[in-house]
Backbone as CSV, one residue per row, in Angstrom:
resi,resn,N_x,N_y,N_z,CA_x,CA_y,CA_z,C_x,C_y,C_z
1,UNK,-100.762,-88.380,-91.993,-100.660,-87.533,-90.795,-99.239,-86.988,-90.683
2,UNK,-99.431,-85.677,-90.694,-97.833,-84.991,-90.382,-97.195,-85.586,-88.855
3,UNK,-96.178,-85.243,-89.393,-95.119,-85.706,-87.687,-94.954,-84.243,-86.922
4,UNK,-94.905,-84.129,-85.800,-94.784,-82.957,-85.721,-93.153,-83.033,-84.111
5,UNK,-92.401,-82.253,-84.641,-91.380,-82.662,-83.401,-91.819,-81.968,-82.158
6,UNK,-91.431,-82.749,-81.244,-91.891,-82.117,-79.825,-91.009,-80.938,-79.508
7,UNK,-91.857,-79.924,-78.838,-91.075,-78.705,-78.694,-89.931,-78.073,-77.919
8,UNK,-89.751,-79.504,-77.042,-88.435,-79.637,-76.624,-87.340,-79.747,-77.358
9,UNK,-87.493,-80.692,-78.080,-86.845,-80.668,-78.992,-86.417,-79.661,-80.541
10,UNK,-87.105,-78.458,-80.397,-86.989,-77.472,-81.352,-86.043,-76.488,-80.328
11,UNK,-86.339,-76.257,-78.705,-85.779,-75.512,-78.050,-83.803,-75.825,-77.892
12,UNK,-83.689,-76.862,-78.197,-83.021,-77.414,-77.833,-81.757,-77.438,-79.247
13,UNK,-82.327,-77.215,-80.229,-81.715,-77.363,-81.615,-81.190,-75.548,-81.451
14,UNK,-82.639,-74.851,-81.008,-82.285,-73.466,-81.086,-81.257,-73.228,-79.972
15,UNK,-80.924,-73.874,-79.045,-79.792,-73.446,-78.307,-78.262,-73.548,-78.470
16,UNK,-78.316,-74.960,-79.174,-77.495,-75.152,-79.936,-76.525,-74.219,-80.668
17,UNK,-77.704,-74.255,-81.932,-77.799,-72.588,-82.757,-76.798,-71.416,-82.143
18,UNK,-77.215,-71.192,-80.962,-77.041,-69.851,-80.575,-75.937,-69.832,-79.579
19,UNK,-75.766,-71.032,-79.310,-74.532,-72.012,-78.348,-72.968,-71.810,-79.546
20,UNK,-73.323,-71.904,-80.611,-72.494,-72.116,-81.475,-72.176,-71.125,-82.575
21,UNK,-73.217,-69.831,-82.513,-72.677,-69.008,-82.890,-72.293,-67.796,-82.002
22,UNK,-72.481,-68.095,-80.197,-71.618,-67.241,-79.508,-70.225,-67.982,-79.724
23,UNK,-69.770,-69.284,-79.661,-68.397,-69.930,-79.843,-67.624,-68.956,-81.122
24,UNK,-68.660,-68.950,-82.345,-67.552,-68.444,-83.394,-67.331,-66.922,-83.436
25,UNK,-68.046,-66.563,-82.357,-67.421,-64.864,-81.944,-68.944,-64.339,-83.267
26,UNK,-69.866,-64.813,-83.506,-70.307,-63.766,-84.881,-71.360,-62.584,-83.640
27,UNK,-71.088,-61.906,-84.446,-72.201,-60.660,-83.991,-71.049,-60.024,-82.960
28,UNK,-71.963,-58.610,-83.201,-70.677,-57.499,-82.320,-70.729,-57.418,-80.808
29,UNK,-69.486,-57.713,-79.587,-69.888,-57.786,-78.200,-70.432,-56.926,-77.967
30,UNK,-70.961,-56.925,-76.895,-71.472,-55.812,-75.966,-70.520,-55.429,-74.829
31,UNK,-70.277,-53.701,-74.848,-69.300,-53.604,-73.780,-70.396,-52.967,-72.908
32,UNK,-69.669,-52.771,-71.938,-69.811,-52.787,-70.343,-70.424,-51.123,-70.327
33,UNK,-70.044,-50.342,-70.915,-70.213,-48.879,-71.321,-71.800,-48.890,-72.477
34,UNK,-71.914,-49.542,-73.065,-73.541,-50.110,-73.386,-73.442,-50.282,-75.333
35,UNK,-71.810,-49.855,-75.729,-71.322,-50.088,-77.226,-71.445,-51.200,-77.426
36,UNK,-71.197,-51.059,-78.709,-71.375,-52.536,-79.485,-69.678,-52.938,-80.432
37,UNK,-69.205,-53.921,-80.234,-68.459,-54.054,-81.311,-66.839,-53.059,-80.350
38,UNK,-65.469,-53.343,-81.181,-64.190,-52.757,-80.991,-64.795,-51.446,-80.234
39,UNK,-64.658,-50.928,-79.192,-64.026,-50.062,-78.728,-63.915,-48.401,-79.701
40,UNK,-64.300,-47.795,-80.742,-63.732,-46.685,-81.330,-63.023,-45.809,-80.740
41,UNK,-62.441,-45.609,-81.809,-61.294,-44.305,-81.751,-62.034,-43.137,-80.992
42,UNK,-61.288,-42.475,-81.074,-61.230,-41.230,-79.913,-62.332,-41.321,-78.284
43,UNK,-62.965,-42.388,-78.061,-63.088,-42.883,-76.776,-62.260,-43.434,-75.857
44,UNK,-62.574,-43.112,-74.445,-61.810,-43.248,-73.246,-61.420,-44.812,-73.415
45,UNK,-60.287,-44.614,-72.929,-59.781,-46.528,-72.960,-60.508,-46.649,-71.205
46,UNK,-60.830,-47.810,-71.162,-61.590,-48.231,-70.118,-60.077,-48.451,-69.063
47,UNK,-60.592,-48.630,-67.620,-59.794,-48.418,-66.401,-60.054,-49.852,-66.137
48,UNK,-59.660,-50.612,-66.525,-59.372,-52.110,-65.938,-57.363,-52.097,-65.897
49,UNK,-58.213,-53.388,-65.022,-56.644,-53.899,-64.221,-56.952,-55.453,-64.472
50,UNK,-55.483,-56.192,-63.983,-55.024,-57.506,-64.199,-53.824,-57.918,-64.011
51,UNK,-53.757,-58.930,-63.456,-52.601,-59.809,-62.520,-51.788,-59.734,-64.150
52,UNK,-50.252,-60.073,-63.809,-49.481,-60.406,-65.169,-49.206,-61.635,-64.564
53,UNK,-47.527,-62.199,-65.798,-47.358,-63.665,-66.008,-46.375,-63.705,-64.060
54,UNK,-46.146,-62.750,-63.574,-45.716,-62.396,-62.305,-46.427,-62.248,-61.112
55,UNK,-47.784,-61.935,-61.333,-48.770,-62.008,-60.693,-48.592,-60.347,-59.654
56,UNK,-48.236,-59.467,-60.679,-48.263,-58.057,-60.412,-49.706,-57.441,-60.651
57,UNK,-50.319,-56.625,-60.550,-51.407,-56.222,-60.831,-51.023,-54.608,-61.587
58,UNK,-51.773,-55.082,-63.234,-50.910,-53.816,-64.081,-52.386,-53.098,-64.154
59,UNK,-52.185,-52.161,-64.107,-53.596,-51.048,-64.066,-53.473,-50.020,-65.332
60,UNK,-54.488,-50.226,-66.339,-54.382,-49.094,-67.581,-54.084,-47.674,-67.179
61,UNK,-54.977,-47.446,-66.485,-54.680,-45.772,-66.153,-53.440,-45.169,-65.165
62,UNK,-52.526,-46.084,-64.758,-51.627,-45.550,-64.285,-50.486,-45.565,-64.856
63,UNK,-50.807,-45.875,-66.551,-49.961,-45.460,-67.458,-49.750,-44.608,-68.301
64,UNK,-50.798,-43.335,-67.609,-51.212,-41.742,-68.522,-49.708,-41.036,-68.625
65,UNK,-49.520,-40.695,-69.275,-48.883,-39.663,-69.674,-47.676,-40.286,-70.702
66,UNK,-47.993,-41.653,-71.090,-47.294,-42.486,-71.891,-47.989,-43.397,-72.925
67,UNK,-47.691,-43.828,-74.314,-48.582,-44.098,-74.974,-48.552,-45.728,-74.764
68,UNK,-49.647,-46.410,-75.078,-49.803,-47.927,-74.249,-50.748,-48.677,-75.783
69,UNK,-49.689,-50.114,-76.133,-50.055,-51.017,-77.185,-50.565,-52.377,-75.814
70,UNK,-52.173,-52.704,-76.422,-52.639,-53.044,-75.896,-52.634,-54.243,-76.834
71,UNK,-52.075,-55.387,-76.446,-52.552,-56.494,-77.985,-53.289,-57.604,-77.299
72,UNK,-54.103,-58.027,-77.704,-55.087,-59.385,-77.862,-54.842,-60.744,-78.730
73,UNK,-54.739,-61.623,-78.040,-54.331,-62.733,-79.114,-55.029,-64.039,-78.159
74,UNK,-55.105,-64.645,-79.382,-56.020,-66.179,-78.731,-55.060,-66.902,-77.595
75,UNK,-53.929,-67.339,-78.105,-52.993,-68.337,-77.280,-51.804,-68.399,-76.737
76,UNK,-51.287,-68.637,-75.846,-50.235,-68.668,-75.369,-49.670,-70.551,-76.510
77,UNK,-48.337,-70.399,-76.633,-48.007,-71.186,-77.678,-48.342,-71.805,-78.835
78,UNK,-48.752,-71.105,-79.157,-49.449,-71.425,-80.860,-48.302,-70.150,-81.498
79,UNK,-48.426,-71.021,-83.153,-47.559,-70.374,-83.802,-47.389,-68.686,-84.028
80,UNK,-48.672,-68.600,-84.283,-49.130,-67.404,-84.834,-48.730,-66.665,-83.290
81,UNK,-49.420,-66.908,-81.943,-49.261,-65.846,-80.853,-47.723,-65.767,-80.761
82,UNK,-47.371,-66.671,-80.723,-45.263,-66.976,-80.542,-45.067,-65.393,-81.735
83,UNK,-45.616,-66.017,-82.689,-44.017,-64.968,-84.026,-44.458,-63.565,-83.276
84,UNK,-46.098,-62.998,-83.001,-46.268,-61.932,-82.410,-45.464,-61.654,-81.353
85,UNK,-45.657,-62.060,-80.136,-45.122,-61.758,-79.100,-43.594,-61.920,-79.376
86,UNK,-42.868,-62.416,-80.288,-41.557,-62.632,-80.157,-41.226,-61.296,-80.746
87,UNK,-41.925,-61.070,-82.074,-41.407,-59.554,-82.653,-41.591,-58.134,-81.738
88,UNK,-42.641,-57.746,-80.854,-43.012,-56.991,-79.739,-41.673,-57.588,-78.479
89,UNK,-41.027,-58.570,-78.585,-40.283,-58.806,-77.710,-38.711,-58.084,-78.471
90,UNK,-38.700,-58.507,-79.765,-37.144,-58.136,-80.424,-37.238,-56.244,-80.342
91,UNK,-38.509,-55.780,-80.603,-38.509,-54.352,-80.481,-38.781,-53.377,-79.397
92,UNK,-38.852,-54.118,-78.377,-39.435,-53.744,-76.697,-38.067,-52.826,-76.524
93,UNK,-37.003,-52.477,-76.710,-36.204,-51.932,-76.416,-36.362,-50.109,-77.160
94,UNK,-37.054,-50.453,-78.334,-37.079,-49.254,-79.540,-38.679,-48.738,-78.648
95,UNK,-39.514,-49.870,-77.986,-40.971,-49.392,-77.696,-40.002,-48.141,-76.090
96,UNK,-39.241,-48.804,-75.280,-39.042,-47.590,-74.579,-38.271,-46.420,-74.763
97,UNK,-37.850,-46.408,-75.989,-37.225,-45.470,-75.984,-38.064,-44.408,-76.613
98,UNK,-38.997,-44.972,-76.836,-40.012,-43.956,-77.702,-41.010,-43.641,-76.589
99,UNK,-40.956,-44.145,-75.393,-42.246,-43.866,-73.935,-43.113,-44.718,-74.029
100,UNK,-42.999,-46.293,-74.944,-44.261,-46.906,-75.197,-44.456,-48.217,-74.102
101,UNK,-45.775,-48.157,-73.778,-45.670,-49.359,-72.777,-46.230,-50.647,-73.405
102,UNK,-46.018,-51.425,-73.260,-47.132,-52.658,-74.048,-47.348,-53.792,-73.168
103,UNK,-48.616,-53.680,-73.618,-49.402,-55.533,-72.685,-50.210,-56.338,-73.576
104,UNK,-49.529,-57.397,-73.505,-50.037,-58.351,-74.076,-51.586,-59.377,-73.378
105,UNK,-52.508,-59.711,-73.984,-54.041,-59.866,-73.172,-54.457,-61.202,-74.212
106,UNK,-54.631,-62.263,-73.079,-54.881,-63.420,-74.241,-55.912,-63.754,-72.075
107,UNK,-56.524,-65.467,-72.720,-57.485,-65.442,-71.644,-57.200,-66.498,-70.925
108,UNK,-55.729,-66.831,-71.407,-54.692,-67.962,-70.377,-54.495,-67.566,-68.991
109,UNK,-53.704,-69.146,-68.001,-54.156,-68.479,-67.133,-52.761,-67.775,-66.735
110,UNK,-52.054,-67.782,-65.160,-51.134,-66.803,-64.807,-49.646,-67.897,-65.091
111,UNK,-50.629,-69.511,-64.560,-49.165,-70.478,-65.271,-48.757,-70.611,-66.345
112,UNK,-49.420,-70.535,-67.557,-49.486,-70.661,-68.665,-48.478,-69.442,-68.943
113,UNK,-48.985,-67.909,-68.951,-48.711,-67.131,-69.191,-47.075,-66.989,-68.549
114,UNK,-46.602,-67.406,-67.293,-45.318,-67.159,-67.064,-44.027,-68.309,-67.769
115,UNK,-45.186,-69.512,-68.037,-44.283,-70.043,-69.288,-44.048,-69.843,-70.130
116,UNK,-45.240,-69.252,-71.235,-44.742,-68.592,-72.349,-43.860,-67.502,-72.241
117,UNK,-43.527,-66.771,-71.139,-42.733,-65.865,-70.908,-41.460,-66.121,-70.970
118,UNK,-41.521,-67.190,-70.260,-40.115,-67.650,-69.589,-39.342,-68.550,-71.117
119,UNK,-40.577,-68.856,-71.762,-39.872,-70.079,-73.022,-39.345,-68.894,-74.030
120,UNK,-39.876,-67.677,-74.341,-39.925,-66.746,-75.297,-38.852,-65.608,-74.328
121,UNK,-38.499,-65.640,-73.511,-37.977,-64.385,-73.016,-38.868,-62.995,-73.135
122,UNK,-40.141,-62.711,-73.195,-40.732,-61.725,-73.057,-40.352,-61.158,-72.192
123,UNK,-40.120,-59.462,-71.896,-39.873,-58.716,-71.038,-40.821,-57.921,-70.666
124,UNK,-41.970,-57.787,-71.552,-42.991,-56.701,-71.056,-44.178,-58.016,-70.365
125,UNK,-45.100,-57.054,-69.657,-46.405,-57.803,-69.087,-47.657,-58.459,-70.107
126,UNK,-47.164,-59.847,-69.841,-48.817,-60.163,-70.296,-49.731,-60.500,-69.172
127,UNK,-50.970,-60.234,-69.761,-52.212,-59.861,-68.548,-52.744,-61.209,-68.603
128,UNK,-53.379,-61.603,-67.392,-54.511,-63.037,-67.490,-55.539,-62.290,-67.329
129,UNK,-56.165,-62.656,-68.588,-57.931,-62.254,-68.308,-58.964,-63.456,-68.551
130,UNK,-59.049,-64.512,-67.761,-59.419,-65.861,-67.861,-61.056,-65.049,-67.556
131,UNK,-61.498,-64.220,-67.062,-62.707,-63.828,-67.106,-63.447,-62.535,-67.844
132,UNK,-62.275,-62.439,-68.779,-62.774,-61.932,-70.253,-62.684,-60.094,-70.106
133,UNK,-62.731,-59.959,-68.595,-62.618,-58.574,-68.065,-62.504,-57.671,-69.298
134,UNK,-61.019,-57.640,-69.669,-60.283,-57.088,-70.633,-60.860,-56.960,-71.884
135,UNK,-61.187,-57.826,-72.109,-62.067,-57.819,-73.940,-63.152,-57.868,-73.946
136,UNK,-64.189,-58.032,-72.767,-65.286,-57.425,-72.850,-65.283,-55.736,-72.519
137,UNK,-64.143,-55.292,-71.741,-64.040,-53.800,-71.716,-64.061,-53.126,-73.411
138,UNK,-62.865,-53.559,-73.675,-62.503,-53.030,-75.304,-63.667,-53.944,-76.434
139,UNK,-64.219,-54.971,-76.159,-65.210,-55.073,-77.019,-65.240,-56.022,-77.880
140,UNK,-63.817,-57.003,-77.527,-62.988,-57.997,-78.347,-63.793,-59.510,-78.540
141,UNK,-64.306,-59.665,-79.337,-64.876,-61.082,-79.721,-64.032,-62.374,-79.048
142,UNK,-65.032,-63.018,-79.124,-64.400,-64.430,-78.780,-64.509,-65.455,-80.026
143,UNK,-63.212,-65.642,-80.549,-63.244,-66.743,-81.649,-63.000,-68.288,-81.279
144,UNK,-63.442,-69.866,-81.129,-63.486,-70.745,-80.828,-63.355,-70.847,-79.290
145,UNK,-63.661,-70.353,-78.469,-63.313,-70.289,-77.417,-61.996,-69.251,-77.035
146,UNK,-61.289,-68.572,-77.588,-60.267,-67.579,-77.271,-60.235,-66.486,-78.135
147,UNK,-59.590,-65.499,-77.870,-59.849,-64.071,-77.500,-59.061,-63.822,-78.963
148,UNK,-60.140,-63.120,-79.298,-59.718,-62.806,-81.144,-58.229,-61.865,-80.769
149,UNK,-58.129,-61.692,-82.421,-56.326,-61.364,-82.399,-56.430,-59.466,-82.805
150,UNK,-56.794,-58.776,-81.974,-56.816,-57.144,-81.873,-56.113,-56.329,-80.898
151,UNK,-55.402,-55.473,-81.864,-54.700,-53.887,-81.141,-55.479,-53.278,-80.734
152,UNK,-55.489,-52.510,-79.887,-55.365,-50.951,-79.732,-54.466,-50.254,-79.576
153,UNK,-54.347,-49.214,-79.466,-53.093,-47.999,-79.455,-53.959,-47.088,-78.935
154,UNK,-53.312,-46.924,-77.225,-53.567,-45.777,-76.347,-52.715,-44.363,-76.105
155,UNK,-53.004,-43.424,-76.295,-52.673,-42.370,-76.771,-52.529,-41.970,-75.185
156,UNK,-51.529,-40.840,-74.228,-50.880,-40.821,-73.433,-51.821,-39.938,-72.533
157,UNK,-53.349,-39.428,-73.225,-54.367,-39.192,-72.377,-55.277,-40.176,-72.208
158,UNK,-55.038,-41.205,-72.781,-55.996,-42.224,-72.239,-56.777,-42.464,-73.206
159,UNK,-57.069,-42.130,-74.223,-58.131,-42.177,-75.533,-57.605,-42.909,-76.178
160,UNK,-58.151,-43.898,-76.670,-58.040,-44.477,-77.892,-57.934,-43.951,-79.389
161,UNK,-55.966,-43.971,-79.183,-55.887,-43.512,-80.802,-55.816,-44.193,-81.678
162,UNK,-55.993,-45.675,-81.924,-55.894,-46.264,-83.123,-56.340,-47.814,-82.797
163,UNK,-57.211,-48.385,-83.273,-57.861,-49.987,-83.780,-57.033,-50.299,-84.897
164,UNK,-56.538,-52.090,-84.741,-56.344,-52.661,-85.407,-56.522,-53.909,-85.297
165,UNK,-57.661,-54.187,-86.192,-58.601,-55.406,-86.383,-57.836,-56.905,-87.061
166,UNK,-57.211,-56.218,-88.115,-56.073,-57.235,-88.805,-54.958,-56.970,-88.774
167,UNK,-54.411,-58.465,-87.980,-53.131,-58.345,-87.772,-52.329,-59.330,-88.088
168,UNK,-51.175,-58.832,-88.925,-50.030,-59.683,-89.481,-49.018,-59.674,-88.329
169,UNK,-49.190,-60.551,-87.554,-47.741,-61.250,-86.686,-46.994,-61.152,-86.563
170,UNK,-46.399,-61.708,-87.535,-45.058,-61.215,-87.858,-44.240,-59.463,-88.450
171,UNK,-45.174,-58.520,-88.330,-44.773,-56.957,-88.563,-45.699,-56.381,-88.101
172,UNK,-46.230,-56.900,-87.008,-47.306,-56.449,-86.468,-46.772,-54.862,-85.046
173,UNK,-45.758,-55.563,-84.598,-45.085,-54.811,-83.726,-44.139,-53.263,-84.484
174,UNK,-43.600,-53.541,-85.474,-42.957,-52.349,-86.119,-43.851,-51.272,-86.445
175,UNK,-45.212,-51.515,-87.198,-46.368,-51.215,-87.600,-46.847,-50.342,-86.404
176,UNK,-47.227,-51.087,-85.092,-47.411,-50.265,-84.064,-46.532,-49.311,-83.756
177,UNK,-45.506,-49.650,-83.730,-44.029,-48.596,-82.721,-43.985,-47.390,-83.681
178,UNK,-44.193,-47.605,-85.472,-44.331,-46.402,-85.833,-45.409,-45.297,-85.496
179,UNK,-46.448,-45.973,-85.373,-47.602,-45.007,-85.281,-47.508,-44.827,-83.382
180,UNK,-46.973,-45.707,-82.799,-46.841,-44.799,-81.104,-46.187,-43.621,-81.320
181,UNK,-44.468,-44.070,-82.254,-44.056,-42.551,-81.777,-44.306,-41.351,-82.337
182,UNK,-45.158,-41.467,-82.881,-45.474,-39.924,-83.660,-46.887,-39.778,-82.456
183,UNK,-47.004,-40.344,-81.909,-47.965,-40.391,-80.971,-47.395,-39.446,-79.490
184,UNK,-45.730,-39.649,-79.333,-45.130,-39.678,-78.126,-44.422,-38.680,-78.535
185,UNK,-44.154,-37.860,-79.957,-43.190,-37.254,-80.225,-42.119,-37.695,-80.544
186,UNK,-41.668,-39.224,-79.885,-40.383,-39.735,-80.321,-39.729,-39.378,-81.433
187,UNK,-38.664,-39.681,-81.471,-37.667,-39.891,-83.106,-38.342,-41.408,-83.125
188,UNK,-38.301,-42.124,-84.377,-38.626,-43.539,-84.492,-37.307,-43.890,-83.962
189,UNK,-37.120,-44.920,-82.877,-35.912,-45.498,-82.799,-35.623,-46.301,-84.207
190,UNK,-33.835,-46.557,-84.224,-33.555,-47.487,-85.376,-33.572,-48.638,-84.826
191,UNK,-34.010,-49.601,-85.966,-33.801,-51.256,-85.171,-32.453,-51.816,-85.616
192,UNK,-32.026,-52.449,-84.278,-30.677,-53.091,-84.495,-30.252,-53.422,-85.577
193,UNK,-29.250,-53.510,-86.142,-28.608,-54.436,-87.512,-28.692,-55.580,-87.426
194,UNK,-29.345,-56.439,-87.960,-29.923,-57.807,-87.993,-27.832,-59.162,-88.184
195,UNK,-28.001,-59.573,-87.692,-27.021,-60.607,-87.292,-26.803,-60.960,-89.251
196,UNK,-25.189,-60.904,-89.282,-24.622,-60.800,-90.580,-24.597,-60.238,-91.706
197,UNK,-25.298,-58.642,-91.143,-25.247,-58.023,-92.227,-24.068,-57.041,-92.064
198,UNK,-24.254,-56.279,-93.282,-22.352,-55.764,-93.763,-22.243,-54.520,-92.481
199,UNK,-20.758,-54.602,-92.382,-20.250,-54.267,-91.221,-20.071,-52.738,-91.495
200,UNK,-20.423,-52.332,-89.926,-20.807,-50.889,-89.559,-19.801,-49.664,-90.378
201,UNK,-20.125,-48.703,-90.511,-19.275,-47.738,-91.483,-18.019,-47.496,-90.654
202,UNK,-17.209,-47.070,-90.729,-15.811,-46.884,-90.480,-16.183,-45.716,-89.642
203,UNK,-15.689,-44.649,-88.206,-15.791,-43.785,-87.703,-14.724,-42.598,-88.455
204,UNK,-15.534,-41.475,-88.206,-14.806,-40.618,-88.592,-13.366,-40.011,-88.403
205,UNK,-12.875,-40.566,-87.367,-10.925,-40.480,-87.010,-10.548,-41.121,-88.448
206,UNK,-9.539,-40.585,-88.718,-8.666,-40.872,-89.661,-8.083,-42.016,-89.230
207,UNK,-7.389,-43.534,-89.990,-7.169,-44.555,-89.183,-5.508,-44.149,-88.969
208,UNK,-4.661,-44.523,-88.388,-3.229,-44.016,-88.210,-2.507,-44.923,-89.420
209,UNK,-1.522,-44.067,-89.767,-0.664,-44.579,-90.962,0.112,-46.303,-91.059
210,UNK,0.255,-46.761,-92.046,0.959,-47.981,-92.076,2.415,-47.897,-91.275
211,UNK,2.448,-48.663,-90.654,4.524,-48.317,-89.860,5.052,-48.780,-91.171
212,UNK,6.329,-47.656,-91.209,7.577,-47.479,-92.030,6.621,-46.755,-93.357
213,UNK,5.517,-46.409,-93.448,5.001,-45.849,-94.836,5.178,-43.943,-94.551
214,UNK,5.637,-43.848,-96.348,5.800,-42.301,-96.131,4.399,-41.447,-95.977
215,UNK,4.829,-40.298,-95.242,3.543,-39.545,-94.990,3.143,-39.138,-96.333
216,UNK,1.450,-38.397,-96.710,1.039,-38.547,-98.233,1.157,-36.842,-98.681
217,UNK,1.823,-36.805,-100.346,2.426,-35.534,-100.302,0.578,-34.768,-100.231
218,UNK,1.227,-33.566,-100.031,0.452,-32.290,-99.991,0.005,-32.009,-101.412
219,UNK,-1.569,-31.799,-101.362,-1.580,-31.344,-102.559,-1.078,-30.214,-103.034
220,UNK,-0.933,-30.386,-104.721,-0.269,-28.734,-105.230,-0.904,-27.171,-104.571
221,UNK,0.048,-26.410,-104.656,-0.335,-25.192,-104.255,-1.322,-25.014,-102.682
222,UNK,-1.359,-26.082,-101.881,-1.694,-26.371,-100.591,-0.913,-25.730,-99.632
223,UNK,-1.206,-24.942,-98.688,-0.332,-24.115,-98.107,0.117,-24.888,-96.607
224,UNK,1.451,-25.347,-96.488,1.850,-26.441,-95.541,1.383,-25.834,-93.996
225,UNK,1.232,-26.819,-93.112,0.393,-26.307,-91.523,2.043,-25.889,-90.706
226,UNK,1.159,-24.860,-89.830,2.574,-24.429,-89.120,3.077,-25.392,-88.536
227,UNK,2.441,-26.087,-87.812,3.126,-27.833,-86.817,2.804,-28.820,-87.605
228,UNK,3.643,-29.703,-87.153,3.851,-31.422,-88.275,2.746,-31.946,-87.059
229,UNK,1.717,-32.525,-87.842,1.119,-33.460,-87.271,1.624,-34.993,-86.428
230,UNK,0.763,-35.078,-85.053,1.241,-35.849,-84.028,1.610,-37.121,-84.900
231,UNK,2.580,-38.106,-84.645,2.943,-39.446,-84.954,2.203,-40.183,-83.907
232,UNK,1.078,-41.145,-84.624,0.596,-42.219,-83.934,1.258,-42.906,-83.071
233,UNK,1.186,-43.555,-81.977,2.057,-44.281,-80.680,2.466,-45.680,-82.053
234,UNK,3.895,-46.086,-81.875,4.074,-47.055,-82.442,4.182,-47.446,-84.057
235,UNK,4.456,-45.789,-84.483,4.926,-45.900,-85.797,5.754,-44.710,-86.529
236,UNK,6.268,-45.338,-87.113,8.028,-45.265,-87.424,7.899,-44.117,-88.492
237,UNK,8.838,-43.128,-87.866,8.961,-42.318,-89.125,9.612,-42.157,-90.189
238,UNK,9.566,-42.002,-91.245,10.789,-42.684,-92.157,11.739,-41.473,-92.209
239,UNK,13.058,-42.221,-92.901,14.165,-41.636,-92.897,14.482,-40.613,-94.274
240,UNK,15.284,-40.045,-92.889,15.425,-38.157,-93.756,16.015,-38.340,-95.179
241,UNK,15.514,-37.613,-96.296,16.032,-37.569,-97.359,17.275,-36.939,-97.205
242,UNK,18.323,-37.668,-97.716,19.834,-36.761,-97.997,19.633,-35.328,-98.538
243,UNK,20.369,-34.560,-98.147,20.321,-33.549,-98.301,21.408,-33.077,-99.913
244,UNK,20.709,-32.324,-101.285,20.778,-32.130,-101.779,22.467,-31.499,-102.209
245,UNK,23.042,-31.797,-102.768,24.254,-31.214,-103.335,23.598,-29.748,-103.596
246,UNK,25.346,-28.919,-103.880,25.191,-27.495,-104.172,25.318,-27.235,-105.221
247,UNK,24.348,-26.343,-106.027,24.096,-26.509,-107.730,25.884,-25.747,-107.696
248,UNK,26.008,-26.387,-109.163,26.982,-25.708,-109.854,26.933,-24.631,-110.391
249,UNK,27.719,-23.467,-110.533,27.524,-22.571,-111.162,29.147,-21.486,-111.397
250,UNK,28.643,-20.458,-112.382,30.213,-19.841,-112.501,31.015,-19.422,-111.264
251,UNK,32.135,-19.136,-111.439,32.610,-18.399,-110.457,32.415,-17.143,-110.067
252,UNK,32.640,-17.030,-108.572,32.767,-15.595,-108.119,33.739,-14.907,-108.655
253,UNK,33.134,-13.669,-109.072,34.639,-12.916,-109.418,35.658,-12.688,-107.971
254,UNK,37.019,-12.688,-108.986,38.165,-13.216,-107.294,38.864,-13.935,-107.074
255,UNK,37.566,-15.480,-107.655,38.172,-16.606,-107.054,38.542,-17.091,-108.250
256,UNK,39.680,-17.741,-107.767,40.564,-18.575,-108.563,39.550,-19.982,-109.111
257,UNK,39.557,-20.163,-110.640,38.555,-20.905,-111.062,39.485,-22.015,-110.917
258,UNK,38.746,-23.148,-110.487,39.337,-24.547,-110.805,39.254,-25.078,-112.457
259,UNK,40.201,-25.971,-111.882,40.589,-26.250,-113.146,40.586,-28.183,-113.294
């Protein structure tokens, strides 16, 4: 005689199942707009809002007319969210000068979030979206329980100009700031000179002469300037060449020749 399991027990395996493959994020979300999956390009970025690590309330659309890096990441202190947010933190200075705004969106809550702020020195807003608001708008999976690791790049009408699904952490932020400012028109800002590298070029002033050193001759056939150039405060001009004896030569007729 077969065994046959009771059908509670089949319901129950299948929930499991399906318990555990909403946990690993598989299959594409459903957004709120009736898509499936990231958000695509050239669609409206959705009009949500959210408290930051300040408990300000930052609103997407009242950042039109400026281009806006939207990043997603699972955790507040974990390695991987740290090197991100720290590099978006070292270049936050190059993001305004180019018009770029950026918010960071993980599903911590507002304490969490103003510690990692406060431990990392972040200067821009990260958002609490402990009720998924945010990444069910844009479309963002949920991996083990937290909020997979995805860009967007909002373009300064509000459209979504650019998805980025894979992201390296650590150059994740430069990567963006290039493609904002050609977005914003910017020049790319330059990034600072990194601590011990070779020292800045010399400015274009001439540096002032060594004290007591002679001024440098003129080159040949160089036609000399009507005024002598100013003497630097505090250095010495050197001393006058003796003045040349009178060539020898015959006598004037007249004069009594020496003898």
């Amino acid at each position: 005689m077969k065994r046959r399991f009771p059908i509670a027990v089949v319901f129950v395996v299948l929930a499991v199942v399906f318990a555990f493959a909403s946990l690993l994020g598989c299959g594409a979300a459903e957004r709120p707009d009736g898509g499936q999956g990231l958000i695509p390009v050239g669609a409206a970025a959705p009009d949500v809002f959210a408290a930051d690590q300040h408990g300000a309330i930052q609103r997407l659309s009242d950042q039109r007319g400026r281009a806006v890096v939207v990043y997603f990441y699972p955790k507040d202190g974990t390695p991987g969210c740290t090197e991100e947010a720290c590099a978006f933190r070292d270049a936050w200075d190059r993001f305004k000068q180019a018009n770029v705004q950026v918010f960071g969106v993980s599903s911590d809550t507002r304490e969490s979030h103003e510690k990692f702020a406060t431990e990392n020195k972040l200067p821009f807003p990260i958002l609490v979206d402990t009720d998924h608001a945010w990444a069910t708008a844009f479309g963002v999976p949920m991996r083990l329980g937290a909020t997979a690791r995805v860009t967007f790049l909002v373009d300064p009408d509000g459209k979504i100009a650019k998805v980025y699904p894979d992201v390296d952490p650590g150059v994740h932020a430069d990567e963006v700031l290039k493609d904002a400012a050609q977005l914003t028109g910017a020049a790319l800002p330059v990034a600072p000179a990194a601590s011990g590298s070779a020292a800045p070029a010399a400015p274009d002033t001439a540096a002032p002469a060594a004290t007591g050193a002679p001024p440098a001759a003129a080159p040949a056939g160089a036609a000399e300037p009507a005024t002598a150039a100013p003497v630097a405060t505090g250095t010495m001009l050197p001393p006058a060449a003796p003045a040349a004896p009178p060539a020898k030569g015959p006598p004037a007729k007249g004069s009594p020749a020496r003898r």
